[in-house]
Phi, psi and omega in degrees: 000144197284154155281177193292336181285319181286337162305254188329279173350307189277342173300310156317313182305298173309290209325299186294345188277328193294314167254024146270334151285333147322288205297315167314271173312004150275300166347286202268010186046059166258088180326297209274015162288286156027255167275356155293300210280331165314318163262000144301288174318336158292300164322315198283334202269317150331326210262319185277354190276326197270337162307356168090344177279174229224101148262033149328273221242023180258332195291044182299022176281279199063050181281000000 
């Protein structure tokens, strides 16, 4: 079973992976990429709010 560090570790990993695909599919104007990947991010980032992390300086959306 993962411990809680290893949770919250792979979550980040998606957070950040999740909003490099952002930045990209705002780039290139894929609305509706986008805004599918838009509600992923928002789940993981609900999921790191309750985990006690600090996104100041992970969160480059700031959605």
């Amino acid at each position: 079973m993962p411990t809680s560090l290893e949770v919250t570790r792979d979550t980040i990993e998606r957070f950040q992976k999740v909003q490099k695909h952002m930045l990209v599919a705002k780039e290139e104007g894929a609305i509706k990429t986008y805004n599918s990947l838009k509600d992923d991010y928002l789940s993981l980032k609900a999921i790191l709010n309750v985990a006690g992390v600090n996104l100041t300086d992970i969160d480059k959306i700031k959605e």
